[in-house]
C-alpha positions in Angstrom: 0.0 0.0 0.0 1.2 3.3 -1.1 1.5 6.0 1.6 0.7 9.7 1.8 3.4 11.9 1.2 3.9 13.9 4.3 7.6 16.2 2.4 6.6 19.4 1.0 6.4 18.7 -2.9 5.1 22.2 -4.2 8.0 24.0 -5.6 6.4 27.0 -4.8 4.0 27.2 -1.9 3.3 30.8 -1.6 2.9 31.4 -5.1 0.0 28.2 -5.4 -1.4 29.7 -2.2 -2.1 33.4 -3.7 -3.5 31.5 -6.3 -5.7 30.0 -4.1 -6.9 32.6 -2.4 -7.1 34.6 -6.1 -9.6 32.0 -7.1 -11.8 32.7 -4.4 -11.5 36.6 -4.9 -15.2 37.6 -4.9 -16.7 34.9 -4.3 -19.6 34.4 -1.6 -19.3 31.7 1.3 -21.4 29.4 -0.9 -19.7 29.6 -4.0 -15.9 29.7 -2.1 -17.7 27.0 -0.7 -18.2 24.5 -3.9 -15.3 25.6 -5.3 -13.3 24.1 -2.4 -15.5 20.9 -2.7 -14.4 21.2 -6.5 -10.9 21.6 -6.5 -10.9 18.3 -3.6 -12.8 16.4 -6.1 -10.5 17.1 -9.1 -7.7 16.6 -6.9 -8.8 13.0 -5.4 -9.4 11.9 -8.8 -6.0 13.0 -10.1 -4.5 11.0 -7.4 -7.2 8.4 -7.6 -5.1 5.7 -5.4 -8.5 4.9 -2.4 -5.8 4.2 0.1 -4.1 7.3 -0.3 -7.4 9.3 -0.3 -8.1 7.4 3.0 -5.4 8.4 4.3 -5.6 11.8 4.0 -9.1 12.6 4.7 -8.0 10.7 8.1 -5.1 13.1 8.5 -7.2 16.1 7.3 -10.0 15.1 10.4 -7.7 14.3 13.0 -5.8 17.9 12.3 -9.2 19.9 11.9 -10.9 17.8 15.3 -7.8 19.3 17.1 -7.9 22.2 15.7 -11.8 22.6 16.7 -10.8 21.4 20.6 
């Protein structure tokens, strides 16, 4: 079983994270909303592996249930 890659891989983080936040740029809650739910989507089914979608919604709830406490 493959497993999630935990090393930073994006070559240029700040620069994909203004993106990011570009995209939502005028955008209401709901639609900033779906387009989050979107981009997961596209994302999952680029890496398309179930285990490794597993394992990151697990590590994407346990960070976010601690963050919430």
């Amino acid at each position: 079983m493959q497993t999630l890659e935990m090393a930073p891989r994006i070559a240029r983080p700040d620069d994909f994270y203004a993106s990011l936040l570009a995209a939502h740029h005028g955008l209401d809650e709901d639609a900033s909303i779906a387009l989050n739910a979107k981009l997961v989507l596209i994302l999952a089914n680029q890496i398309g592996d179930a285990g490794l979608l597993a394992q990151a919604l697990e590590l994407a709830r346990s960070n976010t249930a601690r963050e919430a406490s």
